[in-house]
N, C-alpha and C positions, 0 to 999 in steps of 0.2 A: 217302811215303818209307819204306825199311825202315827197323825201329825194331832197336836192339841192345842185348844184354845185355852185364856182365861178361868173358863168355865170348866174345862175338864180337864184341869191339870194333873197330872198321874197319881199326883197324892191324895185325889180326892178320892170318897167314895161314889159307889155307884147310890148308895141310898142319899149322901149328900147332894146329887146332880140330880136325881129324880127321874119317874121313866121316861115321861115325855122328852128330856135332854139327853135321855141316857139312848133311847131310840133315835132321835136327830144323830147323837155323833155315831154309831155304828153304820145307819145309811150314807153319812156323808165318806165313811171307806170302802162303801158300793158301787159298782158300775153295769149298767144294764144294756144288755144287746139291744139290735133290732128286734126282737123277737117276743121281747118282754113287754105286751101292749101294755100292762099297767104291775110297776115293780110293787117295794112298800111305801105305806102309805095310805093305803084301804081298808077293807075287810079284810081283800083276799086279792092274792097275785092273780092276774088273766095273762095266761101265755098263748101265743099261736103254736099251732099241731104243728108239727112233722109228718109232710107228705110220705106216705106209702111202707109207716113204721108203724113199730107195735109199740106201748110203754111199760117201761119198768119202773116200777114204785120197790122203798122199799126205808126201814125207818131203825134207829136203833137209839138210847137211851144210854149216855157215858156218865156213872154217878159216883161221884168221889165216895172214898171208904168201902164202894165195892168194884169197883173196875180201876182206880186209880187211887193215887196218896200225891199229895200236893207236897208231902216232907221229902220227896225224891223225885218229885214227877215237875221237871218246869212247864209254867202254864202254857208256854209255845208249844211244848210237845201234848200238853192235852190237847189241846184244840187241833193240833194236825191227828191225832190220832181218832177224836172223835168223828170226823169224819173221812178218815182213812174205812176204818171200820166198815163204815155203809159202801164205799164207792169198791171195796172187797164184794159184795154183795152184789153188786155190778155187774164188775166182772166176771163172777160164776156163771151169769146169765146172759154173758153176751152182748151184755149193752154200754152204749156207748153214755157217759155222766150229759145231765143237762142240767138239772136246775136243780134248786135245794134249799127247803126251809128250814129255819133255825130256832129253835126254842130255848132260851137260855133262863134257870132258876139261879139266882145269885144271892150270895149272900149279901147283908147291907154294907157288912164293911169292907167287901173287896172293893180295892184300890182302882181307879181308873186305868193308872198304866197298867198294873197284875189283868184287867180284861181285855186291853190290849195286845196285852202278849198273848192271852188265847186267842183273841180274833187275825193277830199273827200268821200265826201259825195254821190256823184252819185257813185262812185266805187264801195264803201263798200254797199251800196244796191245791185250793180251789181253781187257784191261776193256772197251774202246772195242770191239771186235769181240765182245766177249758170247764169247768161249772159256776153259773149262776146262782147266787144265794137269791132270792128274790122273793123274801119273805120272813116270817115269823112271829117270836110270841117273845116277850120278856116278863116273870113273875119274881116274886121276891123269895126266896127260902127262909123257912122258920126256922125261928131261934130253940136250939137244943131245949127242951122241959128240964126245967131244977138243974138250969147246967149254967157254964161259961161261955159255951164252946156256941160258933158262927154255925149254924144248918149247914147241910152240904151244896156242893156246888154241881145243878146237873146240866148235863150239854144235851139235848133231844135233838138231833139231825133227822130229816125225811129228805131222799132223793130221788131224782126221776131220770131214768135215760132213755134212749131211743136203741129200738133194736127189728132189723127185719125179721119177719115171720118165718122164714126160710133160716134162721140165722139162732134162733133161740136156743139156748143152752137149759136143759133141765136135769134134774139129778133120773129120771125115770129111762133114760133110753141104752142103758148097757145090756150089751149081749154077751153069751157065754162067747167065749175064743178072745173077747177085746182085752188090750194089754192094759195097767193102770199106770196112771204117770202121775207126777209130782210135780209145780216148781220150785226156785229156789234150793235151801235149804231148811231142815225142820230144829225142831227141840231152842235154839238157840234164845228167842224170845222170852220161854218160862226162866232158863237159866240167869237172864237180864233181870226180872223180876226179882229173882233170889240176892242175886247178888247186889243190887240198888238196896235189897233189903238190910242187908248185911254193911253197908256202908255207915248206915245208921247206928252200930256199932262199934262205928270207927275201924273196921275192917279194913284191908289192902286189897280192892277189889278189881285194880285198874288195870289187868292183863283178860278180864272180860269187858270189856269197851266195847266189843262189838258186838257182845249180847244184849249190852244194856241200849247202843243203837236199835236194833233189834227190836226186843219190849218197847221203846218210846217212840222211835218214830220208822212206824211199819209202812212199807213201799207197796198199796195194793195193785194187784196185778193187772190193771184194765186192759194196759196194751195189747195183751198176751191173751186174755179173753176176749178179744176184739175180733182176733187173727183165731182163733177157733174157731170162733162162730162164721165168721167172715166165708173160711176158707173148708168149713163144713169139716172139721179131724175129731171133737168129740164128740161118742155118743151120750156121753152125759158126762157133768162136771159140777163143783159144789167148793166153797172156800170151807178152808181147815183151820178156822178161826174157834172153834169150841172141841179141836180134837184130831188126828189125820185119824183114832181108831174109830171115835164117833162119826166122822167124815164115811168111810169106811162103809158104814152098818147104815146109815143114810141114801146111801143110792146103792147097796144092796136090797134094804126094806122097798123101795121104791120102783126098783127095777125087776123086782123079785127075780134075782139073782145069785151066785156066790160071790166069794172074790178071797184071792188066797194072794198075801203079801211075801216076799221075800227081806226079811231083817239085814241081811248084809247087802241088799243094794239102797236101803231107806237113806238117804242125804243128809247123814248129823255128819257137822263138823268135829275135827279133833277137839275143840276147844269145850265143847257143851261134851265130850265123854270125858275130858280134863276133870270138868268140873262133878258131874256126876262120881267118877272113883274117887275124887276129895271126901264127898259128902257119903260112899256108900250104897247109892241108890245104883240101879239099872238105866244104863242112857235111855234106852230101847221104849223100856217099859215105861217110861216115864215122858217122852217123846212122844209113845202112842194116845196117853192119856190127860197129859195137859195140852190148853187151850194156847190163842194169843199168837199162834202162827199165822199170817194173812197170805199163805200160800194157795194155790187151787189143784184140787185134785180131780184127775179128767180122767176117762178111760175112753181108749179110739181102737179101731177094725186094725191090725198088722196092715191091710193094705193099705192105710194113709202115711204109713212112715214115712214115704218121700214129701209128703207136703208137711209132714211134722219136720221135720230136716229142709225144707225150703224157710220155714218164719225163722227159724233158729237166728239168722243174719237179722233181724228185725229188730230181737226184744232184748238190745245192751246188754248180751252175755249173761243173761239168767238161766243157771243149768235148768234142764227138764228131766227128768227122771223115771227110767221107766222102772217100778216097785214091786211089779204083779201081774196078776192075770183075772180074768173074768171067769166064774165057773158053774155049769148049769144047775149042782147041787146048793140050796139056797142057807150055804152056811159060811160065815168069813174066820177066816185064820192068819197066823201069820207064822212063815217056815223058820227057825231058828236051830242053830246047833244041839239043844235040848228036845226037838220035834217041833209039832204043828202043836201052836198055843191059840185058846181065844182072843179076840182082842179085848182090851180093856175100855174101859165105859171112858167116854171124854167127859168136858165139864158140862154141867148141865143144875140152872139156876134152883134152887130150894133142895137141891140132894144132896 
């Protein structure tokens, strides 16, 4: 847990401590490698390279009122999830997490301890993934125009990891014959959103608890993308964080490929088709086109199954799922007891 002084006792605000104190206590819950020649502090972090790797950059933007609600979302679980997000991004590509700058917009009256419970949360994933924060920016959020209401609160993460040339995961390299696989399980995340929703109604929502773990605090895959690349099983792979159907149509555009899914091997638990025939809706259809799953979706040659089936003891009992096939006509579908359907468009920002 952060520890606080005098000066930053939980009740204070961030605008009451100011940035220059507000930047001292955040660095003082950092710890920097060997590796970090100059952390914060500076202009700008200098890190030393990584012999005989390639880097991977890669940056994503967490902004309350459109990616999160702080009336259901606790601020430990923002912060783990703001950068859960990127280190997904990662793992798509094979690389192993190293460092990570942090840009934090606050509002003036968030409370010292309410930013420690995000810096919580993001740390202790940071610790558990072996990344460096070793940098950033802190700005102040403007106050709503002819309003009451505090600006939003946004989290700006950029990470970097290392990854051999030999080793790189891209969404461009599937070929017709390769099977498509899945981990984890899907849909459950959006159903957690609904339901956190619906509590706020004083709803009886607590027989989905593991969806709402799910939505708040997503497990990205790194290990598991490590041992891909590592062990050379996919020809191409991509996180399903905006969609498995848009996942999908992304490394078919890119591979200029097909790719035809099978609906009853897709990995929804009972609990998220519970929740769907409650509400009405299509587990399936609804699985394919909402986002918020930090699953990775990979397609490999049939003859790597025995080395897909050697990590398996590796990655903590995360099913893999094999969904589909790869196919030379450059069209994707997906097989279901009513025929071969299109897939549906995932999320996708301003549409």
């Amino acid at each position: 847990m952060a520890t606080t002084s005098p000066k930053t006792t939980p009740a204070s605000t961030v605008a009451k401590l100011g940035e220059r104190a507000l930047i001292a206590h955040i660095r003082s819950l950092l710890a920097m490698p060997d590796w970090v020649y100059l952390g914060p502090g500076d202009d700008a972090a200098i890190l030393e390279q990584e012999p005989r790797t390639l880097e991977a950059l890669t940056t994503d933007a967490f902004v309350e009122h459109v990616h999160f609600d702080r009336k259901f979302c606790p601020l430990d679980a923002v912060g783990h999830k703001a950068l859960a997000i990127n280190l997904s991004d990662l793992a798509a590509m094979g690389a192993k997490p190293r460092a990570a700058l942090l840009s934090l917009v606050l509002p003036g009256e968030l409370t010292i301890g309410d930013l420690d419970n995000l810096l919580n949360g993001l740390l202790s994933l940071a610790n558990r993934s072996k990344i460096t924060i070793v940098g950033g920016n802190i700005s102040r959020s403007p106050a709503v125009p002819r309003a009451s209401e505090q600006g939003p609160l946004i989290i700006d993460v950029a990470v970097t990891g290392n990854v051999g040339r030999r080793r790189v995961l891209t969404r461009s390299g599937a070929r017709p014959g390769d099977e498509i696989y899945v981990t984890g399980s899907i849909g459950g995340s959006v159903v957690g959103l609904h339901s956190l929703q619906a509590t706020l109604n004083n709803s009886k929502q607590s027989r989905f608890e593991t969806c709402h773990t799910r939505y708040l605090w997503p497990e990205p895959r790194v290990r598991i993308g490590l041992l891909l690349g590592r062990n050379r099983i996919a020809s191409a792979c991509i996180d399903i964080s905006d969609g498995l159907g848009n996942a999908v149509k992304q490394i078919s555009e890119a591979s200029k490929v097909g790719m035809v899914l099978d609906a009853q091997c897709l990995p929804i638990e009972q609990i998220v088709h519970d929740w769907h025939a409650e509400q009405g809706t299509d587990a399936i259809a609804e699985t394919l086109s909402q986002g918020d799953d930090y699953e990775l979706l990979f397609t490999m040659p049939p003859k790597y199954r025995n080395r897909l089936l050697a990590i398996n003891g590796l990655i903590d009992n995360i099913a893999i799922t094999k969904i589909g096939v790869v196919t030379k006509k450059c069209e994707v579908s997906i097989q279901t007891s009513k025929g071969n359907l299109d897939l549906p468009h995932g999320f996708e920002h301003f549409r």
